[in-house]
C-alpha positions in Angstrom: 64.3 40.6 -30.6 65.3 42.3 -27.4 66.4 45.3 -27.4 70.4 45.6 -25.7 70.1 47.1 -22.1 72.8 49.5 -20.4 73.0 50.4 -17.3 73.8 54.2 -16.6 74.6 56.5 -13.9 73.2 59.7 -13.2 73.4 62.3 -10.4 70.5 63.8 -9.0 70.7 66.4 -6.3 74.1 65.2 -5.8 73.2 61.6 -5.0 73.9 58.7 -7.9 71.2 56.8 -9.7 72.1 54.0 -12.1 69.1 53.3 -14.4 68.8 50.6 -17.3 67.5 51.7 -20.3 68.2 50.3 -23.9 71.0 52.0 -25.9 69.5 53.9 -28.8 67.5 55.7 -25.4 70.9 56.8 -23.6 71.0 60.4 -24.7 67.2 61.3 -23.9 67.7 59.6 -19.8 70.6 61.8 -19.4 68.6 64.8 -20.8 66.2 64.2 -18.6 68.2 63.3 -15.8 69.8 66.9 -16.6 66.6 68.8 -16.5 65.3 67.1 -13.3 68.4 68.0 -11.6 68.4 71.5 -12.7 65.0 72.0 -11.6 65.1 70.0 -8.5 68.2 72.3 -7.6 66.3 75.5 -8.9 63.7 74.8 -5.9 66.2 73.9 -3.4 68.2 76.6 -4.0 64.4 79.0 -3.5 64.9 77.9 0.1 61.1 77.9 0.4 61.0 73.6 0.6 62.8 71.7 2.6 63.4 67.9 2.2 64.5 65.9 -1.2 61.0 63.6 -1.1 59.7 67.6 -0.7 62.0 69.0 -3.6 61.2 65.7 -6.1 57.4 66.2 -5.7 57.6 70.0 -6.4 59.5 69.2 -9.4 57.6 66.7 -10.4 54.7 68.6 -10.7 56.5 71.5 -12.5 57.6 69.6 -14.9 54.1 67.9 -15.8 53.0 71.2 -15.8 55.6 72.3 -18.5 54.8 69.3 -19.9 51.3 70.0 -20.6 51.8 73.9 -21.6 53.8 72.3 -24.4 51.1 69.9 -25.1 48.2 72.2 -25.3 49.6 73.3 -28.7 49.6 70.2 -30.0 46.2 68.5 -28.2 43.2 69.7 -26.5 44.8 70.7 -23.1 43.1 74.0 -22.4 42.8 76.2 -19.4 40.8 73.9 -17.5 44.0 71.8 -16.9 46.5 74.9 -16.3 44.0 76.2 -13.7 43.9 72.5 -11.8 47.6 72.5 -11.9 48.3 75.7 -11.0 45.3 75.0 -7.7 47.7 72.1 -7.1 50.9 73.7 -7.4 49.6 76.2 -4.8 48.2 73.7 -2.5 51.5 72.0 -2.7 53.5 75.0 -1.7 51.1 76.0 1.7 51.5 72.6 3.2 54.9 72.4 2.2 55.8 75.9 3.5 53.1 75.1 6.6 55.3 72.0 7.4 58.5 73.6 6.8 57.3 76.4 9.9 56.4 73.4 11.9 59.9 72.1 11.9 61.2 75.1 12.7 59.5 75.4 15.9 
């Protein structure tokens, strides 16, 4: 049997998103709708990116990386993976913050 389908709104960095999702999963999409928002305005609010597609892909990877601290208690991430991400992260930031200049000029 199919599970029952709602549709529900969110805001993220104040612009509204309505996303299906079945019922019994309502309160998890809004925590998480609540988290990304929070950290998506967290980096805006740095100042040091500019741009939402800029601010969801920084926050995106901050939250996988979060995500997989968490994990490594419970699998086999080790440092391996927190020194990729962090390589990543870092990369991320100097194009972003290279890009950012080259607007301003």
């Amino acid at each position: 049997m199919a599970k029952e389908m709602i549709q529900v709104p969110v805001r993220i960095l104040d612009k509204e998103y309505t996303i299906g999702c079945p019922v019994e999963e309502r309160d998890a999409l809004l925590d998480a709708a609540r988290t990304l928002n929070e950290k998506m305005h967290e980096i805006r609010n740095s100042g040091k990116v500019i741009g939402t597609e800029r601010i969801a892909v920084m926050a995106a990877i901050n939250l996988s990386h979060e995500l997989l601290q968490h994990r490594h208690g419970v699998s086999g991430y080790n440092g391996e993976h927190e020194r990729r991400l962090l390589h990543i992260q870092e990369r991320i930031e100097r194009t972003l913050e290279a890009e950012g200049r080259q607007l301003k000029l």
